[in-house]
C-alpha positions in Angstrom: -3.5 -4.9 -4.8 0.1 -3.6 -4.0 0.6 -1.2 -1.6 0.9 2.6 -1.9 5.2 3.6 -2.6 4.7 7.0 -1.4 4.9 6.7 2.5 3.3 10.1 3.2 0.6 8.4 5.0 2.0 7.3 8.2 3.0 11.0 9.0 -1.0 11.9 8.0 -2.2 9.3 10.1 0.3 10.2 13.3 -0.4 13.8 12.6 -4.0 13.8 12.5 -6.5 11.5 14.5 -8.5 9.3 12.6 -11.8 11.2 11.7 -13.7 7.7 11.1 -12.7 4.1 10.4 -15.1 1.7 8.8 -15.3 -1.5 6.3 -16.5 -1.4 2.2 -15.8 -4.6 1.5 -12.9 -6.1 1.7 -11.2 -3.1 3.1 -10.8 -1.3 6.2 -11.3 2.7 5.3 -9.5 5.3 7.4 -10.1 9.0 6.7 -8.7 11.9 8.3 -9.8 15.6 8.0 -7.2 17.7 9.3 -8.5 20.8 10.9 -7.2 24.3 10.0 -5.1 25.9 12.5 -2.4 28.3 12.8 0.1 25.4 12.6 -1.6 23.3 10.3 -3.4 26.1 7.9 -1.4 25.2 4.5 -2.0 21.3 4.6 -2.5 20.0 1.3 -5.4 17.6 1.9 -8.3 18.4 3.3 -9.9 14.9 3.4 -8.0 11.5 2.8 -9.6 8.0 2.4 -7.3 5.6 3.2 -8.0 1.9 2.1 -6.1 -0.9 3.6 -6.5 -4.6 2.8 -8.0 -6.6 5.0 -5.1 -7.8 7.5 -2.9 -5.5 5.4 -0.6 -2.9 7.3 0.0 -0.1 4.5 -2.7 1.6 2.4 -4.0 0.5 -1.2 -5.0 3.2 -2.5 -6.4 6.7 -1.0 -9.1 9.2 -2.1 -8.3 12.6 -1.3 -9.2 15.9 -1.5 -6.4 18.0 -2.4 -5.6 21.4 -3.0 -3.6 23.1 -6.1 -1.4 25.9 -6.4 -3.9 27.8 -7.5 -6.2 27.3 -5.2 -8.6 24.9 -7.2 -9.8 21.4 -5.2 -9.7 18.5 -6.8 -10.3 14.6 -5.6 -7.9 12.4 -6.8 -7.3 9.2 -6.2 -3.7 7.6 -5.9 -3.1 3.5 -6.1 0.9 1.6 -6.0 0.3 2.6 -10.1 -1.1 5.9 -10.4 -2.4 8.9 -9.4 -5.0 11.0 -11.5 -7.5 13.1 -10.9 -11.1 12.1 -11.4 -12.3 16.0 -10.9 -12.0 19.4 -9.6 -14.1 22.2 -7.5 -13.6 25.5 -7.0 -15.3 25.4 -3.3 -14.0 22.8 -1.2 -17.4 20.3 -0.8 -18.2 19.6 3.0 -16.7 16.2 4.3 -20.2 14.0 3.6 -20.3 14.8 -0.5 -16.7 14.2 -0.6 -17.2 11.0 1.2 -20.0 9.8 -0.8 -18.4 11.0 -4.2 -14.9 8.8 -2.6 -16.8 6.0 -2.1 -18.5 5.7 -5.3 -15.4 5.8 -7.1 -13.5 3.3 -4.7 -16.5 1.3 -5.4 -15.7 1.3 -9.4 -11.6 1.1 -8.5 -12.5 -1.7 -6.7 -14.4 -3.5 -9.2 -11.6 -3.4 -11.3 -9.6 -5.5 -9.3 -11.8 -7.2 -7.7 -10.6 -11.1 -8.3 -12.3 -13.3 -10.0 -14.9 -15.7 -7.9 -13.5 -19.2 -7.3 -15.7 -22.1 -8.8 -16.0 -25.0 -6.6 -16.0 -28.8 -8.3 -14.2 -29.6 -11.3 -13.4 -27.2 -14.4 -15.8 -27.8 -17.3 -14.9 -30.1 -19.6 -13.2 -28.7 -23.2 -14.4 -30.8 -26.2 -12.6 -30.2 -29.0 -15.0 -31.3 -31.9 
């Protein structure tokens, strides 16, 4: 997978301490959760899943839970391609439901571009008839 363009994430992840760091899969997951404080009460995300490569230095993709102008939540999820949201709350859920909803839908992004399995031994033979 190509790395994130938007380099936003090395000022999160110097900002904020790591809140947890595990593997799913092939990745290493990093997610902060920036507490609300007088000088850090307007942050946009609340939670961030970071996903790096294994042996990669910059981020994949991220799952995060952001905030709107308005005021609504929403998790969205960003990759080198794209950014959407998947969906949106008017309460921000506590970090454990937003980390299982993340990972469910990292599981699925993942699946998607997940390479294919190598085959060891020869191709099959073609036979044309």
């Amino acid at each position: 997978m190509d790395a994130l363009r938007d380099t936003s994430w090395m000022r999160e992840l110097y900002t904020f301490s790591p809140a947890e760091r595990f593997q799913r899969g092939r990745f290493t997951v990093v997610s902060i959760a920036p507490s609300q404080t007088a000088s850090h009460h307007n942050e946009r995300y609340r939670f961030r899943l970071f996903f790096f490569e294994d042996g990669g230095s910059r981020p994949v993709m991220t799952l995060d839970l952001e905030s709107d102008i308005l005021g609504t939540w929403r998790l969205t999820v960003t990759t080198a391609m794209e950014s959407r949201i998947v969906t949106s709350f008017d309460e921000a859920p506590d970090y454990e439901a937003f980390k299982a909803a993340a990972l469910a839908i990292a599981d699925a992004e993942i699946g998607a571009v997940r390479p294919a399995p190598r085959v060891r031994g020869r191709p099959p033979v073609r036979r044309i008839p």
